[in-house]
C-alpha positions as CSV (number, residue, x, y, z in Angstrom):
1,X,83.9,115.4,-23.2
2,X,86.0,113.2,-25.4
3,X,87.0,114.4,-29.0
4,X,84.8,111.6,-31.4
5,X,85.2,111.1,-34.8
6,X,82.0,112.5,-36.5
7,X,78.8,110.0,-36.0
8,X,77.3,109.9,-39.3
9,X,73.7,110.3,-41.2
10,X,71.4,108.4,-39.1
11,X,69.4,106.8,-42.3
12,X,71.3,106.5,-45.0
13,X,72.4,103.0,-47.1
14,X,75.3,101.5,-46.2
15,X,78.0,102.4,-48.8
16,X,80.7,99.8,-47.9
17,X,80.6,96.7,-45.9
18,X,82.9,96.3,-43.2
19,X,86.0,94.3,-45.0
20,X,89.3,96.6,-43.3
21,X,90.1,97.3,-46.8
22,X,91.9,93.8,-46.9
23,X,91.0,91.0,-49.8
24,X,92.0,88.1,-50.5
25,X,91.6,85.0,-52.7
26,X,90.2,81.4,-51.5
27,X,92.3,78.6,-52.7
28,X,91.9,74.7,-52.6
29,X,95.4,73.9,-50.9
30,X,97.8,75.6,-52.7
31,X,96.3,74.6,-56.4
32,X,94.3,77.2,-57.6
33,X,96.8,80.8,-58.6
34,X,95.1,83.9,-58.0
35,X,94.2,85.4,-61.5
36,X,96.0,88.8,-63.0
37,X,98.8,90.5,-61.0
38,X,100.5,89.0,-57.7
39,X,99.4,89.0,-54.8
40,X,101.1,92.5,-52.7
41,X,100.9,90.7,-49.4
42,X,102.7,92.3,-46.2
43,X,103.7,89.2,-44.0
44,X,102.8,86.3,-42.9
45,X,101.9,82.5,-43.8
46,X,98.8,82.5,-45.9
47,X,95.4,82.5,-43.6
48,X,93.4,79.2,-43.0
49,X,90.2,78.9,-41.7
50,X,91.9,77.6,-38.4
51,X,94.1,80.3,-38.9
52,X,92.0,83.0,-38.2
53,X,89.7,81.2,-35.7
54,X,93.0,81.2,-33.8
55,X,93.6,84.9,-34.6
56,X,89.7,85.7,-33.2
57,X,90.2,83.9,-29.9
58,X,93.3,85.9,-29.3
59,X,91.5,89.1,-30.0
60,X,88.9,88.8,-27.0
61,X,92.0,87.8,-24.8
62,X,93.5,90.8,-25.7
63,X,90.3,92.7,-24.9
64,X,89.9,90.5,-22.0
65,X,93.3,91.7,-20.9
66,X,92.7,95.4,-21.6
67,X,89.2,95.9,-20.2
68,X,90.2,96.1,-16.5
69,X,89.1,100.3,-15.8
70,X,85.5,98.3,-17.7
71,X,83.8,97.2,-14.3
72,X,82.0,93.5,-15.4
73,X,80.1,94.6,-11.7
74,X,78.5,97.6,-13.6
75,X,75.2,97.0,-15.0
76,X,76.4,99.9,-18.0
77,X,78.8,97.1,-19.0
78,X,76.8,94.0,-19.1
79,X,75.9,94.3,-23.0
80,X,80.2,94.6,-23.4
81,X,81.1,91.7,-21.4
82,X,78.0,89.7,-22.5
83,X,79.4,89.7,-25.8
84,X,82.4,89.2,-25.1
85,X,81.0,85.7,-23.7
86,X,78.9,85.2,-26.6
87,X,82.2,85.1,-29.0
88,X,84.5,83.4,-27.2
89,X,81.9,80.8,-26.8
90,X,80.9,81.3,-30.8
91,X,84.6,80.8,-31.5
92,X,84.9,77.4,-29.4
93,X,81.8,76.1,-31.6
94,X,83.5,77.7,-34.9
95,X,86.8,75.6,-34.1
96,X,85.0,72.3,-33.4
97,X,83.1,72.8,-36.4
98,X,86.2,73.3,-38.1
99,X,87.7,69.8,-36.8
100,X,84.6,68.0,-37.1
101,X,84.0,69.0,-40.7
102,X,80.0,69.2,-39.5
103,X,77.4,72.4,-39.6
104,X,78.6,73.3,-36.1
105,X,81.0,75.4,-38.3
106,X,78.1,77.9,-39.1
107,X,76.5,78.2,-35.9
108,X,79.9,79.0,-34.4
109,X,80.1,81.4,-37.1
110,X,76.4,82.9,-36.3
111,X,77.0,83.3,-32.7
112,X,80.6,84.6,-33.4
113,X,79.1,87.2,-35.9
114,X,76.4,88.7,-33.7
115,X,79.2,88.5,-30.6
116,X,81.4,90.8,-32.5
117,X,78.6,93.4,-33.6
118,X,77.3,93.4,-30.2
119,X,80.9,93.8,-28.6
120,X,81.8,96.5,-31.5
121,X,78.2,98.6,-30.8
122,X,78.6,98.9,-27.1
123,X,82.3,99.9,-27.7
124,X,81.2,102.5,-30.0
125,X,79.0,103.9,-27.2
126,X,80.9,103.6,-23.9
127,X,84.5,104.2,-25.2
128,X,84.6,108.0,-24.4
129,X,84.2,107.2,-20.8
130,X,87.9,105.1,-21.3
131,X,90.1,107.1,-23.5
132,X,93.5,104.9,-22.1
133,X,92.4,101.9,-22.9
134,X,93.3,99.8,-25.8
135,X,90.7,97.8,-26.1
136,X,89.7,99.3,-29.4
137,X,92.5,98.1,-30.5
138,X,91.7,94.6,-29.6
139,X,88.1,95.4,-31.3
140,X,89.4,96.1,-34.7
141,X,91.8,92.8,-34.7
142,X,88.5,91.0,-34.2
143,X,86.5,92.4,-36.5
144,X,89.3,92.2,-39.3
145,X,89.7,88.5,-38.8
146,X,86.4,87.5,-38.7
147,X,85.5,89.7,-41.9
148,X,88.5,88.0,-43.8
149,X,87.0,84.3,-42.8
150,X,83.4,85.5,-43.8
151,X,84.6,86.6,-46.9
152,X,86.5,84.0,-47.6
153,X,85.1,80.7,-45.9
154,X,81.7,82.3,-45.1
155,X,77.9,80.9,-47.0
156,X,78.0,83.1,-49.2
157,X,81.4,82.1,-50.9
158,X,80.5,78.5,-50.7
159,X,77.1,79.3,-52.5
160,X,78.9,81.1,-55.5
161,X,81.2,78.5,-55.7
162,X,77.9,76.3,-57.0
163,X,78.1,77.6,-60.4
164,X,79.6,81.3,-60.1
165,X,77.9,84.2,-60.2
166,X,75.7,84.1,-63.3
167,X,74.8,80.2,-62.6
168,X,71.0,79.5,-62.2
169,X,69.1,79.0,-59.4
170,X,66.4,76.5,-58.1
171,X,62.9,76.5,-57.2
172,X,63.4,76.8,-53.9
173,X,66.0,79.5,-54.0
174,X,64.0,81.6,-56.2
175,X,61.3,81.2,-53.6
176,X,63.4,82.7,-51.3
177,X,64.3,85.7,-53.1
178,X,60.5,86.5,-54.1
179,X,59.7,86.3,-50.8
180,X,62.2,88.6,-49.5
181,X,60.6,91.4,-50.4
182,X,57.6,91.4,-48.3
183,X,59.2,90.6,-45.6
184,X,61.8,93.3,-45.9
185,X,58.6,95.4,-46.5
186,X,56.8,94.0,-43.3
187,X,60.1,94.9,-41.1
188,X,60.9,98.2,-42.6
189,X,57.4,99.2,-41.5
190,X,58.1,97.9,-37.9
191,X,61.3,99.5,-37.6
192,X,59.7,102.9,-38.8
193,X,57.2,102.5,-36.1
194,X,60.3,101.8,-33.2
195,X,61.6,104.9,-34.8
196,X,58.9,106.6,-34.2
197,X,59.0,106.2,-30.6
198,X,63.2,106.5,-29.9
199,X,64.6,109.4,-28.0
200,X,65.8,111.6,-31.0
201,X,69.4,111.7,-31.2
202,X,69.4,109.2,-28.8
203,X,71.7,105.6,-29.7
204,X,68.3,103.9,-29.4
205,X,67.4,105.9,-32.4
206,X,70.6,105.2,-34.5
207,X,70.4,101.5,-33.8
208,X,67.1,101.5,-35.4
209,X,68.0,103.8,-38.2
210,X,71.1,101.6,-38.9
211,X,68.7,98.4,-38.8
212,X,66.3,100.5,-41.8
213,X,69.7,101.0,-43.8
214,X,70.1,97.5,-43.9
215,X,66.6,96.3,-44.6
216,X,66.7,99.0,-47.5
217,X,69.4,98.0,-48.6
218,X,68.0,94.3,-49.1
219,X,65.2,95.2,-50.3
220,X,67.2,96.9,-53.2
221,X,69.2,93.9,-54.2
222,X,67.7,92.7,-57.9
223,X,68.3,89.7,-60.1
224,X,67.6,85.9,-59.9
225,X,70.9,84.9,-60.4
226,X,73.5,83.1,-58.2
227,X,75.1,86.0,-57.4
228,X,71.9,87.6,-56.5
229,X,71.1,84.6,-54.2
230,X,74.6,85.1,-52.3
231,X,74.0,89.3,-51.7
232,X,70.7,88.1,-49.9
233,X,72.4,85.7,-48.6
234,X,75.1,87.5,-46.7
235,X,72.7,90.4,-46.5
236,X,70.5,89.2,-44.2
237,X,73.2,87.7,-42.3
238,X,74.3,91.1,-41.3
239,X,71.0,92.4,-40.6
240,X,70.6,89.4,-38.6
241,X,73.6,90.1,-36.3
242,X,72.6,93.6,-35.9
243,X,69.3,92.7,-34.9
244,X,70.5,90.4,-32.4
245,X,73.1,92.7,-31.2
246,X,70.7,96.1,-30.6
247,X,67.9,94.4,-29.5
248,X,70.4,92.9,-26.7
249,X,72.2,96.2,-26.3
250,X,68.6,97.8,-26.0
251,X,66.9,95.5,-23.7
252,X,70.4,96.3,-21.4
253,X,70.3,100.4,-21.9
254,X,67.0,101.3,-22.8
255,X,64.5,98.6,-21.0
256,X,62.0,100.3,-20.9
257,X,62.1,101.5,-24.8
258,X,63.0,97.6,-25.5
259,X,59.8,96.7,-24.0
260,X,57.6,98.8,-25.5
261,X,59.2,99.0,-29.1
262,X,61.3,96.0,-29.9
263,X,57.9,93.5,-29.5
264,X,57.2,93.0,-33.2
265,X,61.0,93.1,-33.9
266,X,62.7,90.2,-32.2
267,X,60.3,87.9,-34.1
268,X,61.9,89.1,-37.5
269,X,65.6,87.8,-36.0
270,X,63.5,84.2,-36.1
271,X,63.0,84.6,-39.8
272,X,65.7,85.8,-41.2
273,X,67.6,82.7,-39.7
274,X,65.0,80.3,-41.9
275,X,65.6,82.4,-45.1
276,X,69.0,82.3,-47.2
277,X,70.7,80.7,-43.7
278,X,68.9,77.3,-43.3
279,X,70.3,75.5,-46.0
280,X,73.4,77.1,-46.4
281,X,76.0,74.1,-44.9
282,X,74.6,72.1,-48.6
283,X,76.4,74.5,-50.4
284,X,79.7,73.1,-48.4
285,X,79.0,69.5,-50.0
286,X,82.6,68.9,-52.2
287,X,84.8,71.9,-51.0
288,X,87.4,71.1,-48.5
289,X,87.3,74.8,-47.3
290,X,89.2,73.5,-44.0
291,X,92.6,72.3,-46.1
292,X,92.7,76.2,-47.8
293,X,94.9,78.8,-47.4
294,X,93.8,83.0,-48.4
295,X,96.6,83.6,-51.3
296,X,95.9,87.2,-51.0
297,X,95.8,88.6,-47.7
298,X,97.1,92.2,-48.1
299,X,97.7,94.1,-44.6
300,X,95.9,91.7,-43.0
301,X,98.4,90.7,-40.4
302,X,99.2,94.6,-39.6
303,X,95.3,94.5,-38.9
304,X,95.3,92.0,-36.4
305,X,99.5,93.0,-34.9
306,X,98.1,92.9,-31.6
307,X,97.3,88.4,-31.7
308,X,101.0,88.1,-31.4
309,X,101.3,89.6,-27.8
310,X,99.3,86.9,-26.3
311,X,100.7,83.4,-25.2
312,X,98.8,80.2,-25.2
313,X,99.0,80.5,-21.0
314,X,96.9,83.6,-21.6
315,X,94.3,82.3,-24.0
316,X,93.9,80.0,-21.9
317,X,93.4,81.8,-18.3
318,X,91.1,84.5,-20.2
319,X,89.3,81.9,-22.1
320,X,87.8,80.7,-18.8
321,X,87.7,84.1,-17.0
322,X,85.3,85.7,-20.0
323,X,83.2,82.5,-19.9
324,X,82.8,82.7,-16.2
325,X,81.0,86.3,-16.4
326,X,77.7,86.2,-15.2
327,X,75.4,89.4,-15.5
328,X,74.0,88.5,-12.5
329,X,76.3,90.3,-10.5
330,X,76.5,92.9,-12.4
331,X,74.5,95.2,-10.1
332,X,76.4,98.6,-9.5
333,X,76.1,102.1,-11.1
334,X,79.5,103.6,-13.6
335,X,78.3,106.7,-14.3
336,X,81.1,107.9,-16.7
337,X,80.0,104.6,-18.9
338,X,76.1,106.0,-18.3
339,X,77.0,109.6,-19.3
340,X,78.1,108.2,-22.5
341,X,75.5,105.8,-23.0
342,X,72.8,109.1,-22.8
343,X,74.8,111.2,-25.1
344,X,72.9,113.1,-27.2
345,X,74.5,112.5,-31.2
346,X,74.4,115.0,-33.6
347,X,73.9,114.3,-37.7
348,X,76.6,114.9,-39.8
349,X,74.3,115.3,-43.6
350,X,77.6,116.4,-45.1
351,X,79.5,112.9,-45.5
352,X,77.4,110.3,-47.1
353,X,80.2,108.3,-48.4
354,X,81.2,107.4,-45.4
355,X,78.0,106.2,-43.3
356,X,78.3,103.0,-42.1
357,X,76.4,100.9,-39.1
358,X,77.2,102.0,-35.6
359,X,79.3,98.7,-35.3
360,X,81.3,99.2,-38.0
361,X,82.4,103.1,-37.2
362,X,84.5,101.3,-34.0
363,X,86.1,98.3,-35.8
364,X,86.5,99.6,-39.2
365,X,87.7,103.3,-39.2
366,X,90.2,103.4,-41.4
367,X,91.7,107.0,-39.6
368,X,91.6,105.5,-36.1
369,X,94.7,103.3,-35.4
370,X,93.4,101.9,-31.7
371,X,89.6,102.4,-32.1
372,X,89.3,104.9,-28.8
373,X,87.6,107.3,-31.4
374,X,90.0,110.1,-31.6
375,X,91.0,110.4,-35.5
376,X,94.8,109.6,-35.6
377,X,95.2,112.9,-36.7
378,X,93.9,114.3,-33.4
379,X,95.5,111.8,-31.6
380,X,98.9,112.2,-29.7
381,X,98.7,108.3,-29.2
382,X,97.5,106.7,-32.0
383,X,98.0,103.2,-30.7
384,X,97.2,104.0,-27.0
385,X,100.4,102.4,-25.9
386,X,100.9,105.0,-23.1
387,X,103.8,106.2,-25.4
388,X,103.1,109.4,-27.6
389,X,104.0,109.2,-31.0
390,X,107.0,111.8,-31.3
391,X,108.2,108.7,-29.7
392,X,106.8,105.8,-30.3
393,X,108.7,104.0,-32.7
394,X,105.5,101.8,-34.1
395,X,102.9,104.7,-33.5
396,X,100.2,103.0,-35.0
397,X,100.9,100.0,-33.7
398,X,101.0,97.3,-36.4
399,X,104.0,95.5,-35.5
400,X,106.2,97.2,-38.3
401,X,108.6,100.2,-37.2
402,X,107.7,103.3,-38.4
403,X,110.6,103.9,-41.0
404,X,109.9,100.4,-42.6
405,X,105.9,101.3,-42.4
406,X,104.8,102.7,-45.5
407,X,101.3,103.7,-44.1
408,X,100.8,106.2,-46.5
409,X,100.8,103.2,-49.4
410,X,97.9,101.1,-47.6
411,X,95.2,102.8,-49.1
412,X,96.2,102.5,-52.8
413,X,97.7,98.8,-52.0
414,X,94.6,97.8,-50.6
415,X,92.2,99.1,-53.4
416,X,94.5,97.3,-55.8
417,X,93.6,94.2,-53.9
418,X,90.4,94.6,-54.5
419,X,87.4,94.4,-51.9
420,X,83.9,93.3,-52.0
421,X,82.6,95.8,-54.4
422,X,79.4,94.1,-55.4
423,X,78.6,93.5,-51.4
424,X,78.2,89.8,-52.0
425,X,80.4,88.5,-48.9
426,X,82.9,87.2,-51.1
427,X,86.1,88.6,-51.9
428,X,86.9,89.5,-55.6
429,X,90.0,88.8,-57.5
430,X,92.7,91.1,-58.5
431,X,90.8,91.2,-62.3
432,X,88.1,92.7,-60.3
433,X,85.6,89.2,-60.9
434,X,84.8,87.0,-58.7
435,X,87.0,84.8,-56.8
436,X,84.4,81.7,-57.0
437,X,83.5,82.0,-60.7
């Protein structure tokens, strides 16, 4: 069996949201200067919301490209290429939005969102069974541009930037947040129940322990402020995708299980979309988000390297070939992907730190270079180029050559950029505030 990188506690609160460890500042045009120190930035013109869309879609090319030993005839791989489908088409709707300046924007930006965790998950669970393959790679490229648009172009950015932080609320928001609770309460109960009834140490198990972590972790959030308003906000936005994403991955893997445990849960996916999301394009009203550019971007294009290895020509063969997949014919047996699929997980109680959703342990670990989970420090090819590193003269493959990489800076760098620390969806400034105050 393949080496893995430890799977963590199965319920536990999520102690970091999945940002790569890269931040950044939004800016109208090039007006607004970031506050404190300058901005430590690697390469690269600064991000736009086109930008990155254009980074995404070359991501699931990639993957497209690199998923060839992933049979799309196997019915263990419908969940990975279904996604995969689901956020190129995500994307398309994200770019029109884009262009047409119209709420199209955040439905591309739904679908893409719930694409990626779905694409991320089954990654996290079938990858042992393709240890060559670089789609991992491809996986973490995606997950870091998308996280830097969300974070920087995303609701919950646009909702601080109506009156920062401490500004107050309306009616109708404060509505929302007091009835959050109960229906946190109502779902946590549900989930408990699913629990219940999962194969233990089964990934039907950690889906729904990861789903409790977030609903917890929502139903923790306090305050009536602005800032308050934008945590639920982006929040349930996660918890949203996830639900979306397992309950697919579940009704693929675990019919049977879906059938008889996920009936009072796909309801909830229903209402968190009308809470904290259904007015969220008003917040838009006066900021040109679409003429910005991210002044503080970090690492961010050593996160997504791999973009610049694919032409236009390829987007654009790919582009078609992903959105021609039908499940339908997806009818044979892998049994290397099923053996992984009914691995039995183990709890690590040890590292509490660290938990994070199942998602995120594929696209954002930090000490795996090409997402095959092998920790770099295990792995002879930490970029799983088919060239060890002793040789490899970019061995995490970044696009910088190792004696100009200073690797062992990025951690440091990156927390002097700052992250999300107060898990609002926004990125903060350098001073550590709030880049929309």
């Amino acid at each position: 069996m393949t080496s893995r990188l430890p799977v963590h506690k199965y319920i536990a609160f999520i102690a970091s949201l999945s940002l790569l460890g890269v931040s950044g500042l939004p800016l109208h045009g090039q007006e607004a200067k970031a506050k404190g120190k300058p901005a430590q930035n690697k390469k690269g013109a600064a991000p736009t919301a086109a930008s990155l869309v254009k980074d995404m879609k070359a991501s699931v090319v990639f993957i497209a490209k690199n998923s060839k030993d992933i049979n799309p005839k196997s019915k263990q791989a419908v969940p990975f290429y279904a996604a995969l489908k689901s956020t190129a088409k995500g994307l398309d709707q994200l770019e029109k939005g884009i262009a047409d300046k119209s709420p199209e924007m955040l439905k591309g930006l739904d679908t893409t969102g719930e694409g990626v965790t779905q694409l991320s998950t089954t990654w996290a669970i079938i990858r042992g069974a393709h240890p060559k393959s670089q789609v991992g790679r491809g996986v973490k490229s995606l997950d870091a541009a998308y996280d830097m648009y969300l974070s920087h172009f995303g609701p919950s950015v646009a909702i601080l930037k109506k009156g920062g932080k401490k500004g107050k609320l309306t009616d109708a928001e404060l509505a929302e947040i007091q009835g959050a609770g109960p229906k946190m309460e109502e779902l946590i109960g549900n989930l408990k129940q699913a629990a219940s009834s999962a194969k233990p140490k089964s990934y039907q198990h950690r889906m729904i322990a990861d789903l409790i972590s977030l609903a917890t972790k929502i139903l923790g959030i306090q305050g009536t402020d602005r800032g308050t308003y934008a945590k639920y906000q982006y929040q349930t936005g996660r918890l949203r995708n996830s639900m979306g994403a397992y309950g697919n991955i579940s009704r693929y893997y675990y019919p049977d299980y879906y059938q008889s445990a996920w009936g009072k849960l796909t309801p909830f996916v229903n209402v968190l979309t009308s809470i904290f999301g259904g007015s969220a394009w008003g917040y838009y009203d006066g900021w040109n988000y679409y003429e910005s550019s991210i002044s503080n971007y970090g690492s961010y294009y050593e996160s997504t390297s791999i973009s610049t290895s694919i032409s236009v020509t390829e987007v654009s063969t790919y582009e078609e070939s992903v959105e021609s997949y039908s499940e339908e014919t997806a009818t044979e047996e892998d049994t290397e992907d099923e053996e992984e699929i009914d691995e039995e997980q183990e709890e690590d109680e040890d590292d509490e730190e660290d938990d994070q959703s199942l998602a995120d342990e594929a696209a954002d670990c930090e000490d795996d270079d090409d997402g095959d989970g092998i920790s770099d420090e295990e792995d002879e090819d930490d970029d799983n180029d088919g060239v060890s590193d002793e040789e490899d003269t970019d061995d995490d493959g970044d696009g910088e050559p190792d004696e100009e990489d200073a690797d062992e800076d990025e951690e440091e760098e990156e927390e002097e950029d700052g992250e999300d620390e107060d898990c609002d969806g926004a990125a903060d400034c350098d001073d550590g505030g709030c880049c929309e105050e």
